[in-house]
C-alpha positions as CSV (number, residue, x, y, z in Angstrom):
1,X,92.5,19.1,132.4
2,X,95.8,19.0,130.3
3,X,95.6,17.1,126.9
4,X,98.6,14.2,127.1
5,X,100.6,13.9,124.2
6,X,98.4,13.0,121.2
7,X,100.4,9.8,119.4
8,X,102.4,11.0,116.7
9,X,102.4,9.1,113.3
10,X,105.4,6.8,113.2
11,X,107.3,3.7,112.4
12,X,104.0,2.1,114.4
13,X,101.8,3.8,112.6
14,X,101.5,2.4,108.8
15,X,98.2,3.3,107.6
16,X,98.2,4.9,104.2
17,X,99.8,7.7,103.3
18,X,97.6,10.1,102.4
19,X,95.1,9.4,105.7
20,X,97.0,12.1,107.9
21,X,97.5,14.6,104.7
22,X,95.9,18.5,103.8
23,X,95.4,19.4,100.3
24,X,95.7,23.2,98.7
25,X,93.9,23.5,95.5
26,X,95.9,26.2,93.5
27,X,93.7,27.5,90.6
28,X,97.1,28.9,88.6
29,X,95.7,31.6,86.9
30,X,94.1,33.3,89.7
31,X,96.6,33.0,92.7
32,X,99.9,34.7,91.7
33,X,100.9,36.7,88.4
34,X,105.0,36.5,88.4
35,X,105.2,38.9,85.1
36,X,102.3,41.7,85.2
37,X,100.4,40.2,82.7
38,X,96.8,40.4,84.5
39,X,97.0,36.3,84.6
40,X,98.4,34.0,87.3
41,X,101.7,31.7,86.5
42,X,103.5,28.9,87.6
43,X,106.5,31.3,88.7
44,X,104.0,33.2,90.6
45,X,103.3,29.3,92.6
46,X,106.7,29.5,93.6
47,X,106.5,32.4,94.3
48,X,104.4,31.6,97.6
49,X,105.6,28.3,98.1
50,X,106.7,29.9,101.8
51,X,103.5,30.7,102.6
52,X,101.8,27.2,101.5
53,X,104.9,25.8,103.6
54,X,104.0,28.0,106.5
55,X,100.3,26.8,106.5
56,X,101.5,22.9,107.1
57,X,99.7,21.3,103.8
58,X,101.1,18.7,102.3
59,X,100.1,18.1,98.5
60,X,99.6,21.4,96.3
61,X,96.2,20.5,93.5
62,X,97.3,22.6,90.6
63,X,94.2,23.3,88.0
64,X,95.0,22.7,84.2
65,X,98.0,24.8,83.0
66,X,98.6,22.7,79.7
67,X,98.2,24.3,76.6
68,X,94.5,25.4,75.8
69,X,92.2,28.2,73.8
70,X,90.6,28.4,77.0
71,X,87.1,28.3,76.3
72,X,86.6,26.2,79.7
73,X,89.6,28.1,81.5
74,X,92.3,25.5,80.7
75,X,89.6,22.4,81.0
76,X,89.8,22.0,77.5
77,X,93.4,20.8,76.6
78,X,94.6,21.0,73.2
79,X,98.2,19.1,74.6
80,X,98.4,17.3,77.6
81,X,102.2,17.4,77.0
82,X,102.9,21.0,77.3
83,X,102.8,24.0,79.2
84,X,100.5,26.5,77.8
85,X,102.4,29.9,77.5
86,X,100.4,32.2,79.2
87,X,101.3,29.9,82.5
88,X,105.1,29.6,81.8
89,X,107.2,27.0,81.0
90,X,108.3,23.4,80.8
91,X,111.0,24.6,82.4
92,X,109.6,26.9,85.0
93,X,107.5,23.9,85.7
94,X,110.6,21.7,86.8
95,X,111.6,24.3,89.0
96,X,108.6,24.6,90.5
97,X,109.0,20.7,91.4
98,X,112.4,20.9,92.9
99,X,111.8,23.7,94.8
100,X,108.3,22.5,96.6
101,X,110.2,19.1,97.1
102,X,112.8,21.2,98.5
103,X,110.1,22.9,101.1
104,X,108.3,19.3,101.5
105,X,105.5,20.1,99.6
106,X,104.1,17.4,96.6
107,X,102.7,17.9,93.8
108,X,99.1,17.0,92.3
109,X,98.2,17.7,89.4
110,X,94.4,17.9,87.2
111,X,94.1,14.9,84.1
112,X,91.3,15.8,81.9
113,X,91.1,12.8,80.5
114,X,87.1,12.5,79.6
115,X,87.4,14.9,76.4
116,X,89.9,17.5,75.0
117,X,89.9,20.6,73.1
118,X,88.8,21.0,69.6
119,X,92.0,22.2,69.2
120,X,93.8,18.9,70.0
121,X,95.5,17.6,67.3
122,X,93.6,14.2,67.7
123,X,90.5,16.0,66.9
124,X,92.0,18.2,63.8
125,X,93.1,15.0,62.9
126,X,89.9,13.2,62.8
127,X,88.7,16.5,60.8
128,X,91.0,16.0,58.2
129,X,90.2,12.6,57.7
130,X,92.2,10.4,59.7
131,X,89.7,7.0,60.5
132,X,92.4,6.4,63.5
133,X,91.8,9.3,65.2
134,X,88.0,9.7,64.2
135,X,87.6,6.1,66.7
136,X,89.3,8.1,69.6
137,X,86.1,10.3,70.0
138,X,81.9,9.2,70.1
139,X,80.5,10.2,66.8
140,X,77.1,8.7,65.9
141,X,74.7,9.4,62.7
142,X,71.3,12.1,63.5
143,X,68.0,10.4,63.9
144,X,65.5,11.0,61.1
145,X,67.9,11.8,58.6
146,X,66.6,12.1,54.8
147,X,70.7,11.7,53.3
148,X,74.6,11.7,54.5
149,X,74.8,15.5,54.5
150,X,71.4,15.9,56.5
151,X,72.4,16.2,60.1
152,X,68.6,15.0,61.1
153,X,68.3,14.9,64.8
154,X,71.0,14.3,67.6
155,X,71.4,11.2,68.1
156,X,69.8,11.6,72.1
157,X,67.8,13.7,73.9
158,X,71.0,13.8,76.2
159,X,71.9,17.4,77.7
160,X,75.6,19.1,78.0
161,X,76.9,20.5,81.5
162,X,76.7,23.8,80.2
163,X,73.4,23.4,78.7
164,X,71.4,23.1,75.6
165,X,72.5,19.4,73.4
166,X,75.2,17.1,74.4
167,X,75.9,17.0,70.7
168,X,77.1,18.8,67.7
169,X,76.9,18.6,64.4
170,X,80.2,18.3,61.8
171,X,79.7,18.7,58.6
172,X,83.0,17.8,57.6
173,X,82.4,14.6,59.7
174,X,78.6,14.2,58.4
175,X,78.3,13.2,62.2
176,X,77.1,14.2,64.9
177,X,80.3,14.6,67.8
178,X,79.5,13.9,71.7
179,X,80.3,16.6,74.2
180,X,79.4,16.4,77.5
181,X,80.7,19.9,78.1
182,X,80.7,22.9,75.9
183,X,81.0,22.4,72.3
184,X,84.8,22.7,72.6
185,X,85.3,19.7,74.4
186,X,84.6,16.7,72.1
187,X,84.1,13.1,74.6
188,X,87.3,10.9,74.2
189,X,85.9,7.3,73.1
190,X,87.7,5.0,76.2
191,X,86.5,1.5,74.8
192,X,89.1,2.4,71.7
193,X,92.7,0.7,73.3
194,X,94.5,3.3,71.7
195,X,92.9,6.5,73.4
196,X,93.6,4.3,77.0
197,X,96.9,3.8,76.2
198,X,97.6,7.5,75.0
199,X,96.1,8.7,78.1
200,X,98.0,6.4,80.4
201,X,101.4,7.8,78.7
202,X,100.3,11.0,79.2
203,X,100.0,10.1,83.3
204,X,102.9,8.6,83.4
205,X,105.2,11.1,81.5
206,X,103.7,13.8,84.3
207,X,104.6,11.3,87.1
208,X,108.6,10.7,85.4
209,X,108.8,14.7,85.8
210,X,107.8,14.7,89.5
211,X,104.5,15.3,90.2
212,X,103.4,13.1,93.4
213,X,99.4,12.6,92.9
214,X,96.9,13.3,90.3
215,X,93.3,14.7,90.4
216,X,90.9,12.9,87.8
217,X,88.5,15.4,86.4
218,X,85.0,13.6,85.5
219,X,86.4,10.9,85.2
220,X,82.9,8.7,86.6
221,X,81.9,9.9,83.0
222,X,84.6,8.3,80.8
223,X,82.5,4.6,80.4
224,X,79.5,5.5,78.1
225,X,76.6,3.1,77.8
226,X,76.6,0.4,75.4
227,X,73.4,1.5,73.9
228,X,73.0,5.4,73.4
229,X,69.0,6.1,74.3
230,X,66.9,9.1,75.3
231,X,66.8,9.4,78.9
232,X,63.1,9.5,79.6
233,X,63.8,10.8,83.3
234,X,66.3,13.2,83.0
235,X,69.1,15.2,81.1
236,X,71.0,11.9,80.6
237,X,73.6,12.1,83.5
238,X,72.0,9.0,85.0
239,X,72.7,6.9,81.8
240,X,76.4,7.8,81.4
241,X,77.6,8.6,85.2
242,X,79.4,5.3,87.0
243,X,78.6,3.5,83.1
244,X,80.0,0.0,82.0
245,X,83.6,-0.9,82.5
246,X,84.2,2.3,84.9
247,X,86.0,0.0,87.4
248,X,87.9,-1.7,84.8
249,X,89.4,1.5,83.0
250,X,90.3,3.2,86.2
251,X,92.6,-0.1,86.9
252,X,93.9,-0.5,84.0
253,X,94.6,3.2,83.8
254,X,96.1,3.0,87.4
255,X,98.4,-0.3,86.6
256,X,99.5,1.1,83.4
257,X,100.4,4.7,84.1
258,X,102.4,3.3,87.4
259,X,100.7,5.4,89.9
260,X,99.3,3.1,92.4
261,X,101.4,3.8,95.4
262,X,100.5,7.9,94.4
263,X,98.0,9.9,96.2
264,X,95.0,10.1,93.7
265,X,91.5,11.5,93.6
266,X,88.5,11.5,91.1
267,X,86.3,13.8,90.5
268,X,82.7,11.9,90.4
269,X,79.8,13.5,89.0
270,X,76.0,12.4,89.8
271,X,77.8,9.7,91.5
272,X,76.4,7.3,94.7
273,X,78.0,5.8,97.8
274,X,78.0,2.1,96.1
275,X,80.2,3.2,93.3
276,X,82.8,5.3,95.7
277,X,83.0,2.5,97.9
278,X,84.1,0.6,94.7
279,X,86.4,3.7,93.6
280,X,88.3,4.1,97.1
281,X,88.4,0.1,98.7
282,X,92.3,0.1,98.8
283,X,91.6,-3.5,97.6
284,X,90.3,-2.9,94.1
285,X,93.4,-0.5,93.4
286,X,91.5,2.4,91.7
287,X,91.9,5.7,93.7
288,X,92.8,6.7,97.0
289,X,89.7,9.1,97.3
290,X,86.6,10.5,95.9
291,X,84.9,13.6,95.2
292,X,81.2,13.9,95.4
293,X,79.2,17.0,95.5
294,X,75.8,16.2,96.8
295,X,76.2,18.0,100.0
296,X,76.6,21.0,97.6
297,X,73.2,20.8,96.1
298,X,71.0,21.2,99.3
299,X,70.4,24.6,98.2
300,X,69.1,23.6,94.5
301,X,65.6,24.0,94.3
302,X,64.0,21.2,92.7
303,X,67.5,20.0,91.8
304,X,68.1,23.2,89.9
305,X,71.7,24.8,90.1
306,X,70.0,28.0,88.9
307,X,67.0,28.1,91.7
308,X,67.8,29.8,94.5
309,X,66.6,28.3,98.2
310,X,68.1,27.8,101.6
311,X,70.1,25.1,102.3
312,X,68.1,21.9,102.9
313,X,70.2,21.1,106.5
314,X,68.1,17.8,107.3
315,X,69.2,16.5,103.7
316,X,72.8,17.9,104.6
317,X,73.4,16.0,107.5
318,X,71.3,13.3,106.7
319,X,74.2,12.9,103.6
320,X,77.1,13.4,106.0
321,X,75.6,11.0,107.8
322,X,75.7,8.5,104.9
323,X,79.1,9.2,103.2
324,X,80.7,9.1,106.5
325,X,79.4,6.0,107.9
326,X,78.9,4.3,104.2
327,X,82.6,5.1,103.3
328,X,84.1,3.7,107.0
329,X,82.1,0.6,107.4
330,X,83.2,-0.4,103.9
331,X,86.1,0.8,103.8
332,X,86.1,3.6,101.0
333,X,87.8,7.2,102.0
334,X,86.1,10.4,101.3
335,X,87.8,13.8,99.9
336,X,86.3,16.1,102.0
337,X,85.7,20.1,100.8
338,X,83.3,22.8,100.7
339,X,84.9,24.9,98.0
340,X,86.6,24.9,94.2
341,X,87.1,26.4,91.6
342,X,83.5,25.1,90.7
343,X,82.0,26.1,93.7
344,X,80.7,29.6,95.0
345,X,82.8,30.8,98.6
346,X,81.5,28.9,101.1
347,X,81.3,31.9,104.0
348,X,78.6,33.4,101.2
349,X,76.8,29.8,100.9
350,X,76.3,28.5,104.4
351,X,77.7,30.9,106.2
352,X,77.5,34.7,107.6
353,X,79.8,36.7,104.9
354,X,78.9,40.2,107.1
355,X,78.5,40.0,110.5
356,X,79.9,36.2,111.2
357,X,82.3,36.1,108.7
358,X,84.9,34.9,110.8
359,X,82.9,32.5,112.9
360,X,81.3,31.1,110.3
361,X,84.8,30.4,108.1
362,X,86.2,28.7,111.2
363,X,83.1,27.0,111.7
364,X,82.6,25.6,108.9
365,X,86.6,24.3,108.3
366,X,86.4,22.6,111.9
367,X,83.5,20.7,110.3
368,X,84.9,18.9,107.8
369,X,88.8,18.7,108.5
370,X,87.7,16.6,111.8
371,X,85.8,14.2,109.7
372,X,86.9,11.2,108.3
373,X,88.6,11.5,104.9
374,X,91.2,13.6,103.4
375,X,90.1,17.8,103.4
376,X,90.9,19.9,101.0
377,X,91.3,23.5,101.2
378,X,90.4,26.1,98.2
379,X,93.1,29.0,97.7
380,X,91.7,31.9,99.6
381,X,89.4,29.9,101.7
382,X,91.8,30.0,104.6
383,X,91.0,33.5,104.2
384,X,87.4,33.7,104.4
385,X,87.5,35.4,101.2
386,X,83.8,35.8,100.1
387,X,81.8,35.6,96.5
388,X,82.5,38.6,94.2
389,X,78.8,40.3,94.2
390,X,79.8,40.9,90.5
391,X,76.4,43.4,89.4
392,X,77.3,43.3,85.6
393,X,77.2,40.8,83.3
394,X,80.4,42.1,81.5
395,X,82.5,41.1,84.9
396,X,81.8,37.4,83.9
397,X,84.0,35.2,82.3
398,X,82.4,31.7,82.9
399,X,81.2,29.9,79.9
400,X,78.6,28.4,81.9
401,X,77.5,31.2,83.5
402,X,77.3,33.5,80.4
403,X,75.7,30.7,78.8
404,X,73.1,30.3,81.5
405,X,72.9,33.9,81.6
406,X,71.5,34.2,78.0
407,X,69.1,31.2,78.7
408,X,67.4,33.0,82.0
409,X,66.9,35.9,80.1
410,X,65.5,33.9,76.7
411,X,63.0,32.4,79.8
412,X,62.0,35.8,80.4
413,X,63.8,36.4,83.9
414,X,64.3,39.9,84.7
415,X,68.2,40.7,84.1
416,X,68.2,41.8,87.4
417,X,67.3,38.6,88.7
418,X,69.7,36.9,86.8
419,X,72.4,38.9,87.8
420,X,71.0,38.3,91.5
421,X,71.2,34.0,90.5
422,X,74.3,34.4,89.3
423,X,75.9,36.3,92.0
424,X,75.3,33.0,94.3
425,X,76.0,30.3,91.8
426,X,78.5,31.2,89.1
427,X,81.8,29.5,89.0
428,X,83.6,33.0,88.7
429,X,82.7,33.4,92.5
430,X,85.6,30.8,93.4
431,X,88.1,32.2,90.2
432,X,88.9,35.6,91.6
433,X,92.6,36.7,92.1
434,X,93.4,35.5,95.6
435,X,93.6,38.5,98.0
436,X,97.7,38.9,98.9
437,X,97.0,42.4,100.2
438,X,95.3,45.6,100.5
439,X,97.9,47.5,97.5
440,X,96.5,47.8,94.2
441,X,95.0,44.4,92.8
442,X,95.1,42.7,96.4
443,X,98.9,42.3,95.7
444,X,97.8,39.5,92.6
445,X,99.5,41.3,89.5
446,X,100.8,45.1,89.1
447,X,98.3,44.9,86.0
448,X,94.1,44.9,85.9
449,X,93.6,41.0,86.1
450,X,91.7,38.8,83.8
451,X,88.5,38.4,85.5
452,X,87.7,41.8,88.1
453,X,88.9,41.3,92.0
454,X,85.9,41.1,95.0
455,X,85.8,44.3,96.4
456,X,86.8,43.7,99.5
457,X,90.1,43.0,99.1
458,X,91.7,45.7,101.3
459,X,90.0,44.1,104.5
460,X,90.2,40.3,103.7
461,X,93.8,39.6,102.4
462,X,97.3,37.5,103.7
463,X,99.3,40.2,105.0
464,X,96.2,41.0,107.2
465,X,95.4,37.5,108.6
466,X,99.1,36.9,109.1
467,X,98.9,40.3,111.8
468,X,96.5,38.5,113.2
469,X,96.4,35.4,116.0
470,X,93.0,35.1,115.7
471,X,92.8,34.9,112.3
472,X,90.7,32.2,110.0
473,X,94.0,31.9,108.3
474,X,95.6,30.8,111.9
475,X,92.7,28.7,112.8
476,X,93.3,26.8,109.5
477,X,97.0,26.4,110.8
478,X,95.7,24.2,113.9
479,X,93.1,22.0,111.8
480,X,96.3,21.3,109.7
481,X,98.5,20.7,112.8
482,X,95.6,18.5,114.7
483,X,95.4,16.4,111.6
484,X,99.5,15.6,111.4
485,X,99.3,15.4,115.1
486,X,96.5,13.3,116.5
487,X,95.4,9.7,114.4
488,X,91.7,9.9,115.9
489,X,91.3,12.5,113.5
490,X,93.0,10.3,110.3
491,X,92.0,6.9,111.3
492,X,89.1,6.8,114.1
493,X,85.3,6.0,113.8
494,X,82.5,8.4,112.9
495,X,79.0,8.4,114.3
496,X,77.1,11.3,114.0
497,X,74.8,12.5,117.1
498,X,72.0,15.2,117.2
499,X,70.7,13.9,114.4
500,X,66.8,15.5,115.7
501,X,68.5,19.0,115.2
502,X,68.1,20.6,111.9
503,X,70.5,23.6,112.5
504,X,73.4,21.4,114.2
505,X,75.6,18.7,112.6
506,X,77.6,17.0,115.4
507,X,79.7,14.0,115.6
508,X,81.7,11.7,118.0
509,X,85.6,10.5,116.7
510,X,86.6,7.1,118.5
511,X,90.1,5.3,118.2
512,X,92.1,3.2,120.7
513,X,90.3,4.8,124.0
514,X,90.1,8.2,122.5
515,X,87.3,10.1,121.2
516,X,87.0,13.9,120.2
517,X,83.2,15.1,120.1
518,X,82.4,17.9,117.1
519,X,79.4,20.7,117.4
520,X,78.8,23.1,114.3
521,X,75.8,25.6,114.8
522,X,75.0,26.4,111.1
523,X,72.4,29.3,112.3
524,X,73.1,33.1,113.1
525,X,71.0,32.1,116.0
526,X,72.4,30.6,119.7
527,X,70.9,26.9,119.5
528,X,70.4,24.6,123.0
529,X,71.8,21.3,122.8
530,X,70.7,18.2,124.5
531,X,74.2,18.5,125.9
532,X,75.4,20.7,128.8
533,X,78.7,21.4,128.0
534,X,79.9,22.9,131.1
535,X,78.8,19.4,132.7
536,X,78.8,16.7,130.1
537,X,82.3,17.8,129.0
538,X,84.1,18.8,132.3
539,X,86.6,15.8,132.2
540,X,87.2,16.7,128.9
541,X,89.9,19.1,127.2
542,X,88.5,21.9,124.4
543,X,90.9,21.2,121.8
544,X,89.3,23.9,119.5
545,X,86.6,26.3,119.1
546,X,85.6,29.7,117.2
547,X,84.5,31.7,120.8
548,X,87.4,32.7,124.0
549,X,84.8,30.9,126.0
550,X,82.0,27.9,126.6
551,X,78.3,28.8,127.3
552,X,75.6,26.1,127.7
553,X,74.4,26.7,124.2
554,X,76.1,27.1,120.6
555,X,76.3,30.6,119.9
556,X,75.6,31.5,116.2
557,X,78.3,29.9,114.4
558,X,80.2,28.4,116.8
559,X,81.8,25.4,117.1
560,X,83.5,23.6,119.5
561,X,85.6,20.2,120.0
562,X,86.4,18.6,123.0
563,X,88.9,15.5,123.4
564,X,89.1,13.1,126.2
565,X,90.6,9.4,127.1
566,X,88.2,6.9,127.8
C-alpha cells in the first residue's frame, strides 16, 4: 500500500520544541582544520556548515573550545569567557553564529561547570591567598594528620574518573583540593552563592552572543554530600552522583541564566530513572533532556570499563525497556545516542565493523532515532567510521587512557593485552579527525593531525558516501527527514515487544491511530521472529530497512520498520 501523507508539524502542532529535533555533536578539534595546523577550528565548522545543512540536523553540539592547557582536551577550562587560540577567535566564533543561523542551523554549546582548570584564575587566585576564591572550590584538612604542613590522609577513600584519589594535596593550601577528574580539574564548591552566580553569568553571556542550547557536562555531580565519608561500597560515585540540592541548583541556574525556553541537556553520570524524571518533567523547569549511559556498560565485566565481555543484550533491552517506558509514563524525555566523544565507534562496539559494516551502522541508527526522545548523532557516525585499532601506545593522547594504561601494566597485564583493552575502550577511538576523503589526512588538515587518523580513511570518508544512494550517510538523511516529518516518531507511545529474544530489541510507536513497529537483529546471524512479516505486516507500508527486500526472518543486522493506520 501507499503511505498517506504523514502530518506535518504545524500551527496545530505545539508540543515542545525540541521533540521533532536532530542533534550533530562537533568535537572541534577533530572535524575540520581551516589553517593547516594539525588541529581542528571553528573556521574549519563553517567550513562544512553546507554539509551539516545538507544532512537536515537542527542543533550543532560544539565540545569545549574556551581557553584551556588541555590536559582533558578542552574539558578543563581555564576561561569560560574566551576562545582558546588554537580554535580561533571571538570573532570567528560570531561568524560562525550568523552564518549557521543563516543556513537554519542552532547552536549548542558544552558548560563545564562541575570544576575548571588549575589554570583558572579563580584557582591561581585561591593559591595566592585569596579566602574568596579559596570558598569557590572543596578543600578539606587529611585524616590522621600529626601538624598543618602534614598532608595525613585524604580526606575519603573516594576515587577520581581517571583513577587513583579524588584528591590532591596543596601545600601552598596545607589542604587537600577535591577533583573528581584528573588532578587538573579542581571541583567548583556550588553551595558558595558566588561560584552559582559566576557560572550563571557565564551561561548567560554565551546565550547574549547567540548560541541557542547548552550541553551540561557532569553536571549530576555539582551537589556534594553534606557529610564527606568513605564509601564502603564503592569508588564514591554513589555518594556524590544526584547529591543534595541537585534539583534546586539546576533551577536556579536555569532561571538565572535566562535559558528556560532554550533546548538544554545534562550530562548525568551514575545517574537513575527517578532523578531524570525529575531533571526532564517540563514542570520542574530544569532541562529539556538527559544523558545516561547505562546502556553503554553492558559490555563491562563486573562493572569494569577496562574488562572486556560481550554485550549483555538481556540487560540492554531490559534498560531500553525501562528508560523508555519510565521517561513516557512520567513524563521525562530521553537524549538518545550510541556515540561521543567519550565513547568507542559504535559499528566496532555492537556492531559488524568488517563484513556488516554498513548494515550494522544503519541498524543500529534506525534503533534509536525511532525511539522516543531527542537522538543525537556523533561526527563521523553517519559515516560508519570505525575505532582506530591504534597498536602503540605512543598513538594515544587520552589522559584516561594513558593513565589506565600505566595502571594495567603496574597490575601486571601483558602490554599486549593492554594495548588490545584499549583499542576497544579508549576515548581516542571517538577523537579521530573525521574522514572528509580519501587525499592525504582524509581531507582533515594539509598537515599530520594531533592525534593519528584510522587507517581506513580512503574507503570510509564524505566524498564517498555522498557518491553513494545507498550510503549510511543517506540512510541517516531519512531517520532525520522521518523525524521532521511524521509526529509518531516525536510524540507517540513506546512499548517494547519481543522481550523473550535476547538478540532482537523491537518496539511498537502509537499516536492518534498510527503506529510504526521497529525490528533490530543485533546478531551476524538471521534470527526467526514470532512475527511473519510477509503476513503480519501485508497491510502495512515498509517505511525503512537496511535490505532491498523482506524475508520471513531478520537477516544479520537488519532492521526493518513498517507503518500503518489503525
Amino acid at each position: 500500500m501507499t503511505m498517506p501523507p504523514p502530518l506535518m508539524y504545524g500551527e496545530e502542532n505545539t508540543m515542545a520544541d525540541f521533540k521533532n529535533k536532530v542533534v550533530y555533536q562537533i568535537y572541534p578539534k577533530s572535524f575540520k582544520d581551516s589553517n593547516g595546523d594539525g588541529m581542528g577550528d571553528l573556521r574549519g565548522v563553517a567550513e562544512k556548515l553546507d554539509y551539516l545543512a545538507d544532512m537536515g540536523v537542527d542543533y550543532r553540539w560544539l565540545t569545549p573550545f574556551f581557553v584551556s592547557p588541555q590536559k582533558d582536551n578542552g574539558y578543563d577550562v581555564a576561561d569560560y569567557l574566551d576562545i582558546d587560540p588554537h580554535f580561533g577567535t571571538m570573532a570567528d566564533f560570531d561568524a560562525l553564529v550568523q552564518a549557521a543561523d543563516a543556513k537554519g542551523l542552532k547552536i549548542m554549546l558544552d558548560m563545564v561547570l562541575c570544576h575548571t582548570s588549575d589554570q583558572h584564575a579563580w584557582f591561581q587566585r585561591a593559591l595566592a591567598g585569596d579566602e574568596k576564591y579559596q570558598r569557590y572550590y572543596i578543600l578539606r584538612d587529611g585524616r590522621n594528620k600529626k601538624s598543618a604542613d602534614d598532608p595525613g590522609e585524604p580526606p575519603t577513600n573516594w576515587q577520581c574518573a581517571f583513577g587513583g584519589s579524588a584528591w590532591q594535596w596543596e601545600p601552598r593550601l596545607r589542604k587537600w583540593y577535591l577533583h573528581l577528574h584528573d588532578v587538573s580539574q579542581p571541583d567548583l564548591d556550588w553551595t558558595n552563592q558566588n561560584v552559582r552566580e559566576e557560572l550563571a553569568n557565564v551561561v548567560r553571556f554565551w546565550k547574549e552572543r547567540g548560541v541557542a542550547g547548552f550541553r551540561f557536562d557532569v553536571i549530576n555531580l555539582i551537589a556534594k554530600p553534606e557529610v564527606f565519608a568513605d564509601d564502603t561500597k564503592g569508588l564514591g560515585r554513589r555518594l556524590f552522583a544526584d547529591g543534595p540540592h541537585i534539583h534546586e541548583y539546576l533551577r536556579e541556574l536555569v532561571q538565572n541564566a535566562g535559558i528556560d525556553d532554550m533546548m538544554t541537556v545534562g550530562e548525568m553520570a551514575s545517574t537513575d530513572l527517578e532523578n531524570c524524571i525529575h531533571y526532564t518533567r517540563p514542570a520542574n523547569h530544569e532541562l529539556s533532556m538527559a544523558f545516561n549511559f547505562h546502556h553503554l556498560k553492558v559490555d563491562y565485566k563486573d562493572g569494569d570499563k577496562w574488562a572486556l565481555m560481550e554485550p549483555d543484550m538481556a540487560q540492554l533491552k531490559q534498560l531500553f525497556s525501562a528508560w523508555q517506558t519510565g521517561m513516557a509514563e512520567a513524563g521525562g524525555w530521553n537524549a538518545l545516542f550510541w556515540c561521543n566523544h567519550d565513547q568507542p565507534r559504535i559499528v566496532s562496539r555492537m556492531g559488524d565493523e568488517e563484513t556488516y559494516r554498513v548494515e550494522s551502522a544503519k541498524m543500529l541508527a534506525a534503533c534509536i532515532h525511532l525511539m522516543r526522545g531527542t537522538p543525537y548523532i556523533y561526527q563521523g557516525e553517519e559515516l560508519g567510521m570505525t575505532n582506530a585499532c591504534y597498536t602503540s601506545i605512543e598513538d594515544y593522547r587520552d589522559v584516561e587512557s594513558l593513565n589506565c594504561y600505566r595502571t594495567l601494566l603496574e597490575q601486571g597485564v601483558a602490554e599486549a593485552d593492554a594495548l588490545k583493552i584499549l583499542a576497544a575502550r579508549s576515548r581516542d577511538n571517538g577523537r579521530t579527525p573525521m574522514q572528509w576523503s580519501a587525499q592525504q589526512y582524509a581531507g582533515f588538515s594539509t598537515k599530520k593531525p594531533w592525534i593519528p587518523l584510522a587507517k581506513n580513511y580512503p574507503a570510509i570518508n564524505v566524498e564517498a558516501a555522498q557518491k553513494d544512494e545507498n550510503s549510511i550517510l543517506a540512510f541517516y538523511k531519512l531517520l532525520i527527514k522521518l523525524r521532521h516529518e511524521m509526529p509518531i516518531i516525536a510524540e507517540g507511545d513506546i512499548r517494547l515487544i519481543e522481550e523473550d529474544n535476547p538478540n532482537v530489541i523491537a518496539y511498537e510507536r502509537t499516536w492518534q491511530g498510527e503506529r510504526l513497529t521497529v525490528f533490530c537483529n543485533f546478531r551476524p546471524t538471521s534470527v526467526r521472529l514470532r512475527h511473519a512479516f510477509l503476513q503480519d505486516f501485508a497491510d502495512a507500508q515498509k517505511l525503512l530497512g537496511n535490505y532491498p527486500s523482506m524475508e520471513e526472518c531478520l537477516r544479520p543486522y537488519e532492521v526493518l520498520a513498517f507503518y500503518r493506520q489503525t
